[in-house]
C-alpha positions in Angstrom: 85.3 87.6 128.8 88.5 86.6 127.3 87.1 83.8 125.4 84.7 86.0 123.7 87.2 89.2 123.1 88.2 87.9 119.3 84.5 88.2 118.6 83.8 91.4 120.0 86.4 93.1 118.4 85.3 91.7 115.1 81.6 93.3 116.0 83.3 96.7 116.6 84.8 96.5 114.0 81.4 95.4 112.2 79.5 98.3 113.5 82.2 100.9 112.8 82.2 99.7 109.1 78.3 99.8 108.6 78.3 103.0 109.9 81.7 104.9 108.5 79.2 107.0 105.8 77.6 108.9 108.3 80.5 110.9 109.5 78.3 112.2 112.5 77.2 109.1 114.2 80.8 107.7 113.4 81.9 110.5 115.8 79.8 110.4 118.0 80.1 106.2 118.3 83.2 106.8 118.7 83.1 109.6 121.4 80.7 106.7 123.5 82.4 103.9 123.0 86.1 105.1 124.3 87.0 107.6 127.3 88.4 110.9 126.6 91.6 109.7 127.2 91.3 106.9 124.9 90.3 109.1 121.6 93.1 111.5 122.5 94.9 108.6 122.9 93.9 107.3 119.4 94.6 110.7 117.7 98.1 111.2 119.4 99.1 107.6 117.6 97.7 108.6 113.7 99.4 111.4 113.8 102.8 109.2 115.0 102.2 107.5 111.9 101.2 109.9 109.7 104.3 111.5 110.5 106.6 108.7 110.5 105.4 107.8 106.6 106.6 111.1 105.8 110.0 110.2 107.2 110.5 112.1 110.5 112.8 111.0 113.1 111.1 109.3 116.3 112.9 111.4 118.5 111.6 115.1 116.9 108.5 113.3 116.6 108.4 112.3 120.5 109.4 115.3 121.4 107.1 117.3 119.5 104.1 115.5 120.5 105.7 114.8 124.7 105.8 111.3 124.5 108.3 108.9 125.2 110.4 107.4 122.0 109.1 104.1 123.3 105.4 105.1 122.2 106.5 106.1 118.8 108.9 103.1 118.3 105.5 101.1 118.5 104.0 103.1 115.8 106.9 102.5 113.7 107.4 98.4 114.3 103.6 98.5 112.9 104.7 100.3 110.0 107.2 97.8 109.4 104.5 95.7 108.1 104.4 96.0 104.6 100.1 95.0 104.6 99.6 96.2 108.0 96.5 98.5 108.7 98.5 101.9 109.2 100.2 101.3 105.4 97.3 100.4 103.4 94.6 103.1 105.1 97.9 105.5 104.5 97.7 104.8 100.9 93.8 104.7 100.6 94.1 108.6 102.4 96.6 110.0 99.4 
């Protein structure tokens, strides 16, 4: 499976982008293709970055949301990078 994981990510990635209009199947895609723990998961870390563009402290931000400061510290090394994928869909979103 290994050998193949760069391609299926880039078909994900394909599907989620022919479908991103329709704001219903995107959810519901969504929903099917990750567990519950997953999307919370995925929600939890946007709002990490959401919040750390605005310039809140990792620490209030862990403890607001109960996570360790290692699980934010992630989000902000990403946001590190100047073209990364949190920056650019944060300034698309203003």
């Amino acid at each position: 499976m290994k050998n193949n994981s760069g391609q299926y990510k880039k078909e994900v990635v394909e599907v989620i982008y022919k479908i991103a209009k329709d704001k219903e199947l995107l959810g519901d895609f969504v929903k099917d293709i990750l567990t519950p723990r997953e999307f919370d998961n995925v929600g939890v870390r946007w709002q990490i970055v959401k919040r750390l563009a605005k310039g809140e402290y990792q620490q209030t931000i862990a403890e607001d949301l109960h996570l360790g400061v290692a699980t934010v510290t992630r989000g902000s090394r990403e946001m590190r990078k100047k073209e990364g994928g949190f920056r650019r869909a944060l300034k698309i979103l203003k």
